[in-house]
C-alpha positions as CSV (number, residue, x, y, z in Angstrom):
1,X,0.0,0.0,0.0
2,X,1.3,3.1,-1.2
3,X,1.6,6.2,1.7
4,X,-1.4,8.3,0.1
5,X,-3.5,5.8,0.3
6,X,-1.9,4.7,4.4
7,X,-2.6,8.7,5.1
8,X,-6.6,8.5,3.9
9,X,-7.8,5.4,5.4
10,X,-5.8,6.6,8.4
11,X,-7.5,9.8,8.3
12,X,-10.5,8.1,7.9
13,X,-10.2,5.9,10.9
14,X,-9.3,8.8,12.8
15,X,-12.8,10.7,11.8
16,X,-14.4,7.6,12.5
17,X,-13.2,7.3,15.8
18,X,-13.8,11.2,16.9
19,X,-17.3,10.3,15.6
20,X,-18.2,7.3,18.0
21,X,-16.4,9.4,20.6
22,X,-18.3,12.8,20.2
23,X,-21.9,10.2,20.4
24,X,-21.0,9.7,23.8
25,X,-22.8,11.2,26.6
26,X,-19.8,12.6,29.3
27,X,-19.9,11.8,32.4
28,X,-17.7,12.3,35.1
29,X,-16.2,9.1,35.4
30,X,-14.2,7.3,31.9
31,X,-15.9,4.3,32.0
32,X,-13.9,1.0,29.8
33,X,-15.1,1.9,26.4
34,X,-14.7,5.5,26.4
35,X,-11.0,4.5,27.7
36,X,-10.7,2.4,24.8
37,X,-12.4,5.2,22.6
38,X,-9.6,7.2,23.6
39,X,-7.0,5.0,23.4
40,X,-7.9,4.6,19.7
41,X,-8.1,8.4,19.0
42,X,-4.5,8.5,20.6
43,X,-3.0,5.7,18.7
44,X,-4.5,6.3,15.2
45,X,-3.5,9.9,15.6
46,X,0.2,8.9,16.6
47,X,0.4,6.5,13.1
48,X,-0.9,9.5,10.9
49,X,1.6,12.1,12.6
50,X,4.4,9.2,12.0
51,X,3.0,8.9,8.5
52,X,2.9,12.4,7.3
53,X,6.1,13.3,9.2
54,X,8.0,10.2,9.2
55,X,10.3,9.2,6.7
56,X,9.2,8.3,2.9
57,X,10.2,4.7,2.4
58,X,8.3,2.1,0.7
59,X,10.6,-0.9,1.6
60,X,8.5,-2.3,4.3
């Protein structure tokens, strides 16, 4: 898979994710799934700042 097409569906995991976690209702305590909710935002965020910013090479 080329890197455009890595930095779309990551993008669109990422709006995806900040989707299902704006639907929630807040509460004051994080319950498991909005930790995991989270967790996703944070990680799927981290692999499109590494793609856009990391280094070009297709020899993976």
């Amino acid at each position: 898979m080329n890197t455009k097409k890595r930095k779309i569906l990551l993008t669109v995991l990422l709006l995806l994710s900040l989707g299902n976690y704006g639907r929630m209702k807040g509460t004051e305590d994080i319950r498991t799934v909005e930790f995991l909710s989270i967790f996703a935002v944070g990680a799927l965020s981290a692999l499109l700042v590494r793609e856009i910013f990391g280094k070009e090479s297709d020899d993976e």
